[in-house]
Backbone as CSV, one residue per row, in Angstrom:
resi,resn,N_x,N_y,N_z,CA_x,CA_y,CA_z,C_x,C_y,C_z
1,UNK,40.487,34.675,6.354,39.149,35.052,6.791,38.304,33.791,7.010
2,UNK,37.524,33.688,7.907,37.035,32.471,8.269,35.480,32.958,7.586
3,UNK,35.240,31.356,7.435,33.654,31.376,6.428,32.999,29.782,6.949
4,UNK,31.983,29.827,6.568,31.228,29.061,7.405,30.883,28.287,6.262
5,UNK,31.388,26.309,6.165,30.792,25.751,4.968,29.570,25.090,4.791
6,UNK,29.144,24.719,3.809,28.103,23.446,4.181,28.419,21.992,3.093
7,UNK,28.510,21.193,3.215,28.105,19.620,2.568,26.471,19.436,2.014
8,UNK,26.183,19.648,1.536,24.718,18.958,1.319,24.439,17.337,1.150
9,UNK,24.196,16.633,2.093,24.187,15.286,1.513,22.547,15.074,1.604
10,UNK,22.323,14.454,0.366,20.984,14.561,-0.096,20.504,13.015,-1.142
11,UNK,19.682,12.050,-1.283,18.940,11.311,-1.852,18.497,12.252,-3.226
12,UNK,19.334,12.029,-4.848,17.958,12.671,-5.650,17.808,11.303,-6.498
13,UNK,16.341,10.839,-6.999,15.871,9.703,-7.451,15.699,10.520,-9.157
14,UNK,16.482,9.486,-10.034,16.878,9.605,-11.024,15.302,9.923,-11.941
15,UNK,15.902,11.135,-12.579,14.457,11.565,-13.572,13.693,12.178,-12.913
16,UNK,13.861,12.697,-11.939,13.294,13.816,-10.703,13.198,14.691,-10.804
17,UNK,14.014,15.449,-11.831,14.102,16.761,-12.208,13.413,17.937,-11.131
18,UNK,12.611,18.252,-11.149,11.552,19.171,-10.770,12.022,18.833,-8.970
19,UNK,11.261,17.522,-8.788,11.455,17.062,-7.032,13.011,17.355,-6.532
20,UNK,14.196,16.872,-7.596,15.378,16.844,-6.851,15.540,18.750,-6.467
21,UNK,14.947,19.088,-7.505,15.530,20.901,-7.708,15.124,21.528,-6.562
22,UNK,13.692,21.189,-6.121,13.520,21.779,-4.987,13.319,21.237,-3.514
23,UNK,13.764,20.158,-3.389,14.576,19.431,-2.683,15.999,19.431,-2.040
24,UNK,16.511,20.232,-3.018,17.889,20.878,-2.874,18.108,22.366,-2.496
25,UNK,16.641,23.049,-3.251,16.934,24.448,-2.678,16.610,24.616,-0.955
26,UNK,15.334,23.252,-0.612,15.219,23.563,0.485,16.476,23.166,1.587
27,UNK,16.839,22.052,1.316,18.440,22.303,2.034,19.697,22.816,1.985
28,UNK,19.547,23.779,0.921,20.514,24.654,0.570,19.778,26.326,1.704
29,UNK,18.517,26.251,1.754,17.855,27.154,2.481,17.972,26.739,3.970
30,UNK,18.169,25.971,4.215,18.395,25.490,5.464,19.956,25.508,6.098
31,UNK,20.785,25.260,5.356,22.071,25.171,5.493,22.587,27.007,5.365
32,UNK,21.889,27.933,4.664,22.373,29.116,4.570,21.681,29.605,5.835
33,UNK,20.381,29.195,6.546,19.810,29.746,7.622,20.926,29.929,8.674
34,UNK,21.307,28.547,8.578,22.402,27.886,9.661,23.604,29.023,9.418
35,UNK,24.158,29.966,8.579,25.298,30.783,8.058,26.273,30.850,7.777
36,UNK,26.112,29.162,6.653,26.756,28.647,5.817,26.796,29.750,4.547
37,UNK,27.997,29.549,4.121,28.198,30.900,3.101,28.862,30.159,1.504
38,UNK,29.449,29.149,1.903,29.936,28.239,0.899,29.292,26.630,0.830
39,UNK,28.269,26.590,-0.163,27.696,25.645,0.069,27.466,24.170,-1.200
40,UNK,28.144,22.816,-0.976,28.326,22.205,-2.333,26.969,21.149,-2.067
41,UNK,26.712,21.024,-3.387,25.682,19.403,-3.433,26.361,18.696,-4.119
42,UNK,25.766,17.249,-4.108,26.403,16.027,-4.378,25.995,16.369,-6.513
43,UNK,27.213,15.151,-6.874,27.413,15.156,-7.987,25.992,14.744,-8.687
44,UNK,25.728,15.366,-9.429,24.522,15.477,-10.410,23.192,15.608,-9.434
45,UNK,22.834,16.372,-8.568,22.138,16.232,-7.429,20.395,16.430,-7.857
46,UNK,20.717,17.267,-9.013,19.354,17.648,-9.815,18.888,16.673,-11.125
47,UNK,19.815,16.113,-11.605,18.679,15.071,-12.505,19.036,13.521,-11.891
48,UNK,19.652,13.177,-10.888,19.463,11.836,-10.425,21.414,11.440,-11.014
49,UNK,21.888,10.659,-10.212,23.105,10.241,-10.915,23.029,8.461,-11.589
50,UNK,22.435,7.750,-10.796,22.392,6.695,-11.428,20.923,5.979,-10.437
51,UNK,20.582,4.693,-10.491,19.241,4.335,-9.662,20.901,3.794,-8.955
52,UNK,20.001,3.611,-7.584,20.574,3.252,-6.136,21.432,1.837,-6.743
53,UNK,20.953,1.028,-7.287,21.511,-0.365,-7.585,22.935,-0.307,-8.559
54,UNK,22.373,0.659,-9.489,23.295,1.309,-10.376,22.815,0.035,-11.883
55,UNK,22.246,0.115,-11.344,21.698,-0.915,-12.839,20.681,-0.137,-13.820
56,UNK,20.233,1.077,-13.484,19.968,1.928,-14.473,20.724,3.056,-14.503
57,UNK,21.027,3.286,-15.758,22.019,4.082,-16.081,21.694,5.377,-16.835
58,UNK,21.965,6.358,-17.278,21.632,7.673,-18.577,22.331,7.061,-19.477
59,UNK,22.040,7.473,-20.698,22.527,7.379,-21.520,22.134,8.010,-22.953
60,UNK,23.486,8.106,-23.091,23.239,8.535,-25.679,23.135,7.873,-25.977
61,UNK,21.679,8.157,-26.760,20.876,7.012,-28.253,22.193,7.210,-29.071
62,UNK,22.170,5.799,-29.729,23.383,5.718,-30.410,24.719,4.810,-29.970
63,UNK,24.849,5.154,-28.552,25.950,4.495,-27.811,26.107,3.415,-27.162
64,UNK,27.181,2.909,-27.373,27.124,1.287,-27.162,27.119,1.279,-25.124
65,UNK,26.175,-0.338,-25.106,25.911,-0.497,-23.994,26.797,-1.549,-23.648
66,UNK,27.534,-1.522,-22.890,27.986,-2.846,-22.185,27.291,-3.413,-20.683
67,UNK,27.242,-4.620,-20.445,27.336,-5.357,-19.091,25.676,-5.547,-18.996
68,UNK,24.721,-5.509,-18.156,23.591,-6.133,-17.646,22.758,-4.879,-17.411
69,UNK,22.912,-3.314,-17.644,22.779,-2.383,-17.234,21.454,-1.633,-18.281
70,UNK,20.361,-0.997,-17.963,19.228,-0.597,-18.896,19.553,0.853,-18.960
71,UNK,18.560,0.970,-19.819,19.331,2.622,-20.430,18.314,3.254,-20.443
72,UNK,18.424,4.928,-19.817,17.197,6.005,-19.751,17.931,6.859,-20.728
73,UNK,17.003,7.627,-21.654,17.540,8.432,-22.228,18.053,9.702,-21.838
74,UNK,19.073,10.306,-21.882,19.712,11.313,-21.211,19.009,12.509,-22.066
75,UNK,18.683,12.494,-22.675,18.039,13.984,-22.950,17.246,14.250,-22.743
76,UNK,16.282,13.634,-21.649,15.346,13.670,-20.666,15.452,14.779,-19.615
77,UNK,17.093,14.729,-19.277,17.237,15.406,-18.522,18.411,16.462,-18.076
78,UNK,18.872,16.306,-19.436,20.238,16.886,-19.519,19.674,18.972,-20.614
79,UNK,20.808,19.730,-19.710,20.298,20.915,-20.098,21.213,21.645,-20.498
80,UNK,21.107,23.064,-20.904,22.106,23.727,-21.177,22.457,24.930,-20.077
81,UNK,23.889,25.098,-20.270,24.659,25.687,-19.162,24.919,27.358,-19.679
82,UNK,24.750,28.430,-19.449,23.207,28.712,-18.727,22.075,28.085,-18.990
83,UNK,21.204,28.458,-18.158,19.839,27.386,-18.721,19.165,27.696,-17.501
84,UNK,17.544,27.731,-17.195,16.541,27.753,-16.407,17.147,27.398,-14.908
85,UNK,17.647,25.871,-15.403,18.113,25.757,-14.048,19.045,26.280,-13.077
86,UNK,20.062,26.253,-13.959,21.083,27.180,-13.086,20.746,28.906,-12.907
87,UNK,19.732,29.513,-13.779,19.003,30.554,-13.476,18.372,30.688,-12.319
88,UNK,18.008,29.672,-11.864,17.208,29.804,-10.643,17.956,29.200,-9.426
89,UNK,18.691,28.674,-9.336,20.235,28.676,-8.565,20.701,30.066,-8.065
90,UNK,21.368,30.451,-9.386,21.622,31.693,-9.067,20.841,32.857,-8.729
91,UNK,19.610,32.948,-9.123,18.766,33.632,-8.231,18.638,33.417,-6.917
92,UNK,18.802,31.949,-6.423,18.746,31.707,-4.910,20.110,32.052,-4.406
93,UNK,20.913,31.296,-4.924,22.476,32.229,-4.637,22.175,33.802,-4.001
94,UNK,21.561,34.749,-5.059,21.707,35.911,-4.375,20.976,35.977,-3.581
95,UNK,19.658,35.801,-3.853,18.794,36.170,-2.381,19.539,35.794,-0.863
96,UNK,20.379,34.241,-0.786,20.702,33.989,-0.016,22.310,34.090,0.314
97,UNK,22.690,35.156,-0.574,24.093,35.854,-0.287,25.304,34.850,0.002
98,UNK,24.967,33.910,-0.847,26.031,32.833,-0.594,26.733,32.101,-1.944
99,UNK,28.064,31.743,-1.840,28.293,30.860,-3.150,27.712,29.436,-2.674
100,UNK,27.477,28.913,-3.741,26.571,28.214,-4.352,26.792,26.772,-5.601
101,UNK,27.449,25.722,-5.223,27.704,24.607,-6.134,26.485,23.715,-5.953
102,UNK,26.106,23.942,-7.777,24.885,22.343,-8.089,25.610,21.418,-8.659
103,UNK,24.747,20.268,-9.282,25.434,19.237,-10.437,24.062,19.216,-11.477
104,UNK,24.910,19.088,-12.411,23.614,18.622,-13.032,24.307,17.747,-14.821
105,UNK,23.677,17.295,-15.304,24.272,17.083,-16.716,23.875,17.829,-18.024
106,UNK,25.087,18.467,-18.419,25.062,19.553,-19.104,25.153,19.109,-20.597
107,UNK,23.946,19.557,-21.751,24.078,19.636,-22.781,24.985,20.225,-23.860
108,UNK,25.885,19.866,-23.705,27.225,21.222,-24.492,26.886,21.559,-25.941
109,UNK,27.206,23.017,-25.784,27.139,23.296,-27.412,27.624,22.673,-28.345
110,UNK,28.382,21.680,-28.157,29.209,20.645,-29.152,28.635,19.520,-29.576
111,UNK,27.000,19.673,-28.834,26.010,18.567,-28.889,26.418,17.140,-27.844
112,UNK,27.235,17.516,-26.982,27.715,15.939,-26.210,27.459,16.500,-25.061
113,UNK,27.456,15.691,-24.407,26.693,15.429,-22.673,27.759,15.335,-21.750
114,UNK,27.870,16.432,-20.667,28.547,16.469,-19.787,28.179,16.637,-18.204
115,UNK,29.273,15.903,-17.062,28.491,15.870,-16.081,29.677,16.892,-15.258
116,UNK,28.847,17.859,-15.156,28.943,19.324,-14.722,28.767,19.581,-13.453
117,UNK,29.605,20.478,-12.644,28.810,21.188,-11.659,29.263,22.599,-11.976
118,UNK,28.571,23.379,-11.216,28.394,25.436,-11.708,28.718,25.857,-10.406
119,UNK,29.279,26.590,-9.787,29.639,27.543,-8.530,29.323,28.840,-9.004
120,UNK,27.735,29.208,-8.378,26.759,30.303,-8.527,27.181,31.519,-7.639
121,UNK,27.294,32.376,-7.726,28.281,33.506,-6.515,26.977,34.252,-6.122
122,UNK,27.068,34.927,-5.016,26.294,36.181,-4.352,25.454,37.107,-5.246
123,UNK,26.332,37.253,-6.524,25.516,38.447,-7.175,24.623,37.670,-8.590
124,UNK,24.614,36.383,-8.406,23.523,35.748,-9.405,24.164,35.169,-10.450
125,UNK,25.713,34.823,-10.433,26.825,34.725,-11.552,27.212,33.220,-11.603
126,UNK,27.353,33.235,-12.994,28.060,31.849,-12.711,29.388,32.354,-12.883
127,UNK,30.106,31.864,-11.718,31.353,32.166,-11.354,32.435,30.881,-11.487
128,UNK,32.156,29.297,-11.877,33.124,28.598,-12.305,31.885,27.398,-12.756
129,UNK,32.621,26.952,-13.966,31.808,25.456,-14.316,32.818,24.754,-14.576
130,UNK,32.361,23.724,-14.317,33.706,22.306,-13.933,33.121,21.134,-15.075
131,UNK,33.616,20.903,-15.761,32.936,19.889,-16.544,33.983,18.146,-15.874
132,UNK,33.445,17.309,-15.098,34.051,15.752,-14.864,35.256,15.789,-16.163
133,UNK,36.449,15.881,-15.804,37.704,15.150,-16.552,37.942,13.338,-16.651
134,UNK,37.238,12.500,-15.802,37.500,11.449,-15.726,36.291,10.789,-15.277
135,UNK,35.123,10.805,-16.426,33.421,10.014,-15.877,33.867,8.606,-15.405
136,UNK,33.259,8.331,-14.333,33.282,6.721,-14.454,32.712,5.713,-14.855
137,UNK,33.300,4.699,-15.272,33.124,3.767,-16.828,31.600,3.648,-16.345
138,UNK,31.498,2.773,-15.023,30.411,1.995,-14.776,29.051,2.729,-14.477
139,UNK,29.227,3.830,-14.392,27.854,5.323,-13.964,27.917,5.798,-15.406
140,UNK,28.740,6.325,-15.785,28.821,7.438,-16.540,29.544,7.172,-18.654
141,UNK,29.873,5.935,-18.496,30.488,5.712,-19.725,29.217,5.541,-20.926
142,UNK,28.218,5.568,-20.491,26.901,5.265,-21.769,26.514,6.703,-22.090
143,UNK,27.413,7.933,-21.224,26.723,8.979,-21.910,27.720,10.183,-21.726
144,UNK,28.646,10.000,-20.722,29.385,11.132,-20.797,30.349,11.265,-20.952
145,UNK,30.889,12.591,-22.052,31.944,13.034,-22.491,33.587,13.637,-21.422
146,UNK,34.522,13.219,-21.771,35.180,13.407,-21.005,35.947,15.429,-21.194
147,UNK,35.068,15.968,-19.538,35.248,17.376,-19.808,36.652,17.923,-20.256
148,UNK,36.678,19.082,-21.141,37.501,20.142,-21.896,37.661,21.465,-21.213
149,UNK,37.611,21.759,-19.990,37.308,22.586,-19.604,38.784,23.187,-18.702
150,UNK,39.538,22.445,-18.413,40.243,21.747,-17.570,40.064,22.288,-16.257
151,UNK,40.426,22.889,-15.353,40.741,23.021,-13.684,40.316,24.320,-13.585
152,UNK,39.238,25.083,-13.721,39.439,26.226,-13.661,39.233,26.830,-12.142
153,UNK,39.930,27.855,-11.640,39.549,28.506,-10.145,38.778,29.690,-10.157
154,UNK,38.338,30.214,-8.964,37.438,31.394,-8.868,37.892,31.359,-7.461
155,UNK,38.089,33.087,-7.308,38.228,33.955,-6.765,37.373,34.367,-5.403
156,UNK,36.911,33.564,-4.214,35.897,34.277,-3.513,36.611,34.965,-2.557
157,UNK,35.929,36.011,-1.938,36.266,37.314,-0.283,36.996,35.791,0.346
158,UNK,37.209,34.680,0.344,37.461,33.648,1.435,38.323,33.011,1.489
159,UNK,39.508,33.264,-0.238,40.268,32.035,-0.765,40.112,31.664,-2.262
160,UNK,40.601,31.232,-2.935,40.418,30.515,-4.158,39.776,29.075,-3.693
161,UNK,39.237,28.918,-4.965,38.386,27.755,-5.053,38.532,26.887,-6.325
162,UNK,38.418,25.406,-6.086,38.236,25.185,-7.780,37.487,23.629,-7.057
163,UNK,37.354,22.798,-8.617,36.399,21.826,-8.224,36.634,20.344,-8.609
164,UNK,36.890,19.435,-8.246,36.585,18.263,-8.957,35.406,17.507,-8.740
165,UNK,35.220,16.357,-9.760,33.895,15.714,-9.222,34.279,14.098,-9.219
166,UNK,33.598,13.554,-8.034,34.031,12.066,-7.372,34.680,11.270,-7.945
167,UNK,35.456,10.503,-9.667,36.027,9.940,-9.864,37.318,11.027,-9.983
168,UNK,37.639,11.896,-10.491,38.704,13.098,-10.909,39.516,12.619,-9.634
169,UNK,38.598,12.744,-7.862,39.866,12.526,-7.036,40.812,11.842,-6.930
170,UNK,40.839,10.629,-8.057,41.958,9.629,-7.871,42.504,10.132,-9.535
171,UNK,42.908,11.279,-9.691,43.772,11.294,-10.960,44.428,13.083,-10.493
172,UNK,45.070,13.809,-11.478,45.808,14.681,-11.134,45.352,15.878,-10.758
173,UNK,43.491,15.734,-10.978,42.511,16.918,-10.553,43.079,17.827,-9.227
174,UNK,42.813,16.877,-8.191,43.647,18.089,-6.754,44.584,18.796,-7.405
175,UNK,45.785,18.085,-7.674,47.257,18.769,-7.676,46.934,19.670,-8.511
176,UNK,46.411,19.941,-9.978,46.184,20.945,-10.748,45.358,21.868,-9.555
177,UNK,44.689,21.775,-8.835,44.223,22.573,-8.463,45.523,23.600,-7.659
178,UNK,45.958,22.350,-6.685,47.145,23.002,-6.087,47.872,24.139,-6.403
179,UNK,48.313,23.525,-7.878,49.598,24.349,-8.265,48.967,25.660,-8.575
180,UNK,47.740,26.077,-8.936,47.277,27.039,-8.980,46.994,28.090,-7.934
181,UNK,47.378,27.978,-6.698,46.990,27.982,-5.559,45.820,28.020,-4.883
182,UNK,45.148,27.066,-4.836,43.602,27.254,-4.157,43.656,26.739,-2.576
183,UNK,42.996,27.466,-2.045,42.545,27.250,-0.681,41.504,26.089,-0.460
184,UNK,40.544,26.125,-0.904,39.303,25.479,-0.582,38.806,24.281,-2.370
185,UNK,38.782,22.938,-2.464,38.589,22.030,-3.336,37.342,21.558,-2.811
186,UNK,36.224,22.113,-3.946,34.393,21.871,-3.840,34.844,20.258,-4.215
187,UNK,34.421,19.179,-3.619,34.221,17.967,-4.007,32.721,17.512,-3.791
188,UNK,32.435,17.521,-4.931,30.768,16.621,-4.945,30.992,15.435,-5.724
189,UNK,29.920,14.302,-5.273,30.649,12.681,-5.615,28.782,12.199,-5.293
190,UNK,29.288,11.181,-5.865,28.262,10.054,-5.626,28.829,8.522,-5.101
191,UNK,29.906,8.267,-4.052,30.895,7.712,-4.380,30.580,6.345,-4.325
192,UNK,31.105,5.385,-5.092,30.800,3.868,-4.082,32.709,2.804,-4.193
193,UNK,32.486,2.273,-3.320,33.449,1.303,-2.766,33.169,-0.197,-3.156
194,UNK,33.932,-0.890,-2.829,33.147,-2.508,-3.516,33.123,-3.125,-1.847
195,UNK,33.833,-2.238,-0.833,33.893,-3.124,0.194,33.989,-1.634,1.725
196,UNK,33.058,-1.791,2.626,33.029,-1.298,4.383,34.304,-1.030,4.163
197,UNK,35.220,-1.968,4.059,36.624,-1.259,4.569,37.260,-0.488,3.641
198,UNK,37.265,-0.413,2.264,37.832,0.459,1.215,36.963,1.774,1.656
199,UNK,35.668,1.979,1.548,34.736,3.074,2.026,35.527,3.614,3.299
200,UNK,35.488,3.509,4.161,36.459,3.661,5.221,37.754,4.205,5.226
201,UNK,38.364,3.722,4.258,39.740,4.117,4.018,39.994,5.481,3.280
202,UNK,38.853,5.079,2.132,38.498,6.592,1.766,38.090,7.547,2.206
203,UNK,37.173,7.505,3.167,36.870,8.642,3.438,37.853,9.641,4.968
204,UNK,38.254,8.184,5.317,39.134,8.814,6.468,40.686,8.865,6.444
205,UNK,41.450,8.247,5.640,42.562,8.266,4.884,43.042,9.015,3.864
206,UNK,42.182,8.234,2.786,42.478,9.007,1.179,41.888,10.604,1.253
207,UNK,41.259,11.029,1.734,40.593,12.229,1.359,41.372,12.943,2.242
208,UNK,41.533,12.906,3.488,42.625,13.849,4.374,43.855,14.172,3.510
209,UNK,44.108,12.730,3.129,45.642,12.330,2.845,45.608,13.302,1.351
210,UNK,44.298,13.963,0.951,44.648,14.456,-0.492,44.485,16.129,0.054
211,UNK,44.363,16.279,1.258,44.118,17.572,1.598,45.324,17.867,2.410
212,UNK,45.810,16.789,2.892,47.178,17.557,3.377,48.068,17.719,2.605
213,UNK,48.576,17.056,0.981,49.461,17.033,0.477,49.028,18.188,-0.547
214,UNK,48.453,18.499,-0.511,47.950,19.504,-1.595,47.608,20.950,-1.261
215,UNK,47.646,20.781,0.524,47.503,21.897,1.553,46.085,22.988,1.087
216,UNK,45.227,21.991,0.973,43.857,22.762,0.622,43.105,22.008,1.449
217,UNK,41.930,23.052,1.759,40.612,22.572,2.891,39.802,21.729,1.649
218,UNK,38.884,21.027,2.090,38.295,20.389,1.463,36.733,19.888,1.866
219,UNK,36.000,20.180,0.841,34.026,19.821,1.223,33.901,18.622,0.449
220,UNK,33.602,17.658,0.935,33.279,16.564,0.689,31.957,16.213,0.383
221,UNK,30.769,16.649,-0.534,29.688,16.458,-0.597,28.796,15.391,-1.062
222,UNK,28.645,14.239,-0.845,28.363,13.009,-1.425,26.582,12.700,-0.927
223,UNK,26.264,12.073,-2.325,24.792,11.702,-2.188,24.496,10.320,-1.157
224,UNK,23.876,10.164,-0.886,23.255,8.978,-0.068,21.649,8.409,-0.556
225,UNK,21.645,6.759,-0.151,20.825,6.031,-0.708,20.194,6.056,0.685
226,UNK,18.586,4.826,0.671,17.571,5.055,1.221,18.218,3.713,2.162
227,UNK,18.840,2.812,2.022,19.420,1.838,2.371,20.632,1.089,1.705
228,UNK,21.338,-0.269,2.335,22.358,-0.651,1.984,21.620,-1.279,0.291
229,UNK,23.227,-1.238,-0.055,23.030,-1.967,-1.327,24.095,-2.502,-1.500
230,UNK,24.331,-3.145,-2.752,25.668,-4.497,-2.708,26.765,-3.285,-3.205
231,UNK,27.035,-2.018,-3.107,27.939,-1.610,-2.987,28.160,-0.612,-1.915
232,UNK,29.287,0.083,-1.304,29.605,0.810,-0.088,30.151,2.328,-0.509
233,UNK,30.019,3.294,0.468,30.248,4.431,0.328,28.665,5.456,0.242
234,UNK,28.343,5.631,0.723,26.729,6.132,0.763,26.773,7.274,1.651
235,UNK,26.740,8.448,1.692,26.650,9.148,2.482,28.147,9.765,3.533
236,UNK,28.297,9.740,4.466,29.075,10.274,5.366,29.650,11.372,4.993
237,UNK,29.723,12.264,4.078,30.074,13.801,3.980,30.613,14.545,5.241
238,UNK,31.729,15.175,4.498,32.671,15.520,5.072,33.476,16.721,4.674
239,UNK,34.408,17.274,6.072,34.781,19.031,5.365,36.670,18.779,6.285
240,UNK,37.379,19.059,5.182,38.600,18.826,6.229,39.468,20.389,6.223
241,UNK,40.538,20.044,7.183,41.610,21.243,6.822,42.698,21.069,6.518
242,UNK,43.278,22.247,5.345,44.869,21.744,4.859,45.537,20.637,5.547
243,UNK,45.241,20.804,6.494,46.674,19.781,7.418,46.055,18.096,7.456
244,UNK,45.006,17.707,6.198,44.078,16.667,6.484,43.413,16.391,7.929
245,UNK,42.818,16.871,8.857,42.174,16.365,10.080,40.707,17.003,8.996
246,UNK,40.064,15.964,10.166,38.182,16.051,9.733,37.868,17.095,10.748
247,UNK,37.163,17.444,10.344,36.399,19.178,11.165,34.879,18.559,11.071
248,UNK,34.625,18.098,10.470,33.274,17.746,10.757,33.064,16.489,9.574
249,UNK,31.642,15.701,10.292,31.450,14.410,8.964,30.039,13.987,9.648
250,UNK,29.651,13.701,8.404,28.771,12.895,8.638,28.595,11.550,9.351
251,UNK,27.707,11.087,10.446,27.616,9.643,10.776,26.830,9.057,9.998
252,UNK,25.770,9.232,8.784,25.001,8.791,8.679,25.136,8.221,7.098
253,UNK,24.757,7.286,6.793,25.094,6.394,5.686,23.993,6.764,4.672
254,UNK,22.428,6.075,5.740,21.120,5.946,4.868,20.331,7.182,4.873
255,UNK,20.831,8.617,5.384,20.221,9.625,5.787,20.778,10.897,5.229
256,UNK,19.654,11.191,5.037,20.058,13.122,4.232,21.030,13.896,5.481
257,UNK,21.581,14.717,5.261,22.187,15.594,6.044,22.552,17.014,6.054
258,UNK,23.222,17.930,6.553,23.714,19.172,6.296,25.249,18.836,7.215
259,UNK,26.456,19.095,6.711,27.356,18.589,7.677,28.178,20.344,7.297
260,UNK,28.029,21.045,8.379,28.614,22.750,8.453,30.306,22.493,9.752
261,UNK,31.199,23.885,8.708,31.982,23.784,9.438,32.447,25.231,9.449
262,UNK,33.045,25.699,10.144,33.900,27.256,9.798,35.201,26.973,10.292
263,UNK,35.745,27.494,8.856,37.132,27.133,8.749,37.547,28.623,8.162
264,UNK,39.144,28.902,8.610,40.037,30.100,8.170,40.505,29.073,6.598
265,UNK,40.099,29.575,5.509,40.979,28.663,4.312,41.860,29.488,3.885
C-alpha cells in the first residue's frame, strides 16, 4: 500500500523547549497538509541536541566531564515518557490522522536519562519508543544512558516499522530491525562528519547501501544548523527505497525543510 512520507528537517536551539515544540508542530502541520501520513523529526528535535559548535553539551550533575566542552544541566529539560509532551504530540497525531515520530530526552523511571524518540499513531497512542542503543561519546556521553529497550517494531495499515537514532546506524540497529521484518526504518539523527567528503559518502552511499542490504525503505530525518561550522553533515534529509536509490533529498545544508515522498513499503 503506498503512503506518503515526510523528513522534517528543522534548526531546534538547545533549551528551547516551548519554541522547538511548536516549531515542530508547525512543520509537522505543514508536512501533513501536504498528505504526508508518516512523519519523522530529527533526533532530540524538542529540547535542542547539542549548541551548533557542539561545545555545549547536556549533561548529569555528578558526571564526569571530559575535553573543552561546558555543561547545561539536563534536567532542565529532560521529561517523562508519557509526559505533557508527548501528550500533546499525540493529540496532534490524531487530529492530523497521521503517525507521528518526536525526539526528545527521556527521564526514565530508573532515574537515568535517555535520548528517546516515541512513534505517536492516529488514535493518540504511543505506539513504539526507541530508547538510542549507542549515544555518541562526543554529544551524548555527559548524560546519556545507553537504551534497554532494544529494537522494538510497530505495526502500521503501511508495513512494519521500527527505529534507530543517528549513531545506532553504524552498529547492528538496521539488521535487528531486518530480521524482524520491517518495511520502513524511522531514522532521526543530528549527524556530523569531520570532512564534505565523508558527509557525502554518507549520505549517498552508506545510507542507500544500509537500505538495500537490509531491504527496508528508509526516512532519513536530520537537524540542520544556521550555517557552516568546523564540522560537516547539516541537513540534506532524505527518504530511500529497499533497493537503496534516493526518492527524494534534501539540497539544503543551512535551511529548514520538509523533504515528502510516496513510496509502496
Amino acid at each position: 500500500m503506498k503512503v506518503k512520507l515526510a523528513a522534517i528537517q528543522m534548526q531546534s536551539p538547545m533549551g528551547k523547549l516551548k519554541q522547538n515544540m511548536d516549531h515542530a508542530e508547525a512543520m509537522i502541520r505543514d508536512a501533513a497538509s501536504q498528505g504526508a501520513r508518516i512523519i519523522v523529526t530529527p533526533e532530540c528535535c524538542l529540547p535542542g541536541y547539542c549548541s551548533n559548535d557542539i561545545q555545549f553539551v547536556w549533561h548529569e550533575p555528578g558526571r564526569d566531564m571530559e575535553g573543552p566542552q561546558f555543561a547545561l544541566d539536563v534536567n532542565v529539560v529532560a521529561k517523562k515518557v508519557p509526559g505533557e509532551e508527548t501528550e500533546r504530540f499525540a493529540s496532534l497525531a490524531n487530529e492530523l490522522d497521521v503517525h507521528l515520530m518526536v525526539g526528545l530526552i527521556e527521564s526514565g523511571e530508573d532515574g537515568k536519562f535517555y535520548n528517546t524518540s516515541v512513534l505517536l499513531n492516529p488514535p493518540g497512542e504511543i505506539a513504539l519508543k526507541y530508547r538510542k542503543r549507542h549515544p555518541w561519546p562526543m554529544g551524548e556521553g555527559t548524560w546519556a544512558t545507553k537504551g534497554n529497550l532494544g529494537v522494538p517494531v510497530y505495526e502500521t495499515a503501511y508495513g512494519k516499522v521500527a527505529c534507530g537514532i543517528c549513531y545506532d546506524i553504524q552498529f547492528d540497529v538496521p539488521a535487528q530491525a531486518a530480521k524482524q521484518g520491517v518495511d520502513l526504518f524511522l531514522f532521526p539523527a543530528a549527524w556530523t562528519e569531520e570532512s564534505e567528503e565523508d558527509a557525502i559518502e554518507f549520505f549517498q552511499t552508506k545510507l542507500p547501501q544500509i537500505a538495500r542490504e537490509n531491504k527496508m525503505a528508509l526516512i532519513f530525518a536530520n537537524r540542520n544548523v544556521a550555517k557552516r561550522e568546523w564540522w560537516r553533515g547539516s541537513g540534506r534529509s532524505s527518504i530511500y527505497r529497499r533497493d537503496g536509490s534516493i526518492v527524494a533529498c534534501s539540497s539544503k545544508e543551512f535551511e529548514e525543510d520538509i523533504v515528502l515522498a510516496e513510496l509502496d513499503i
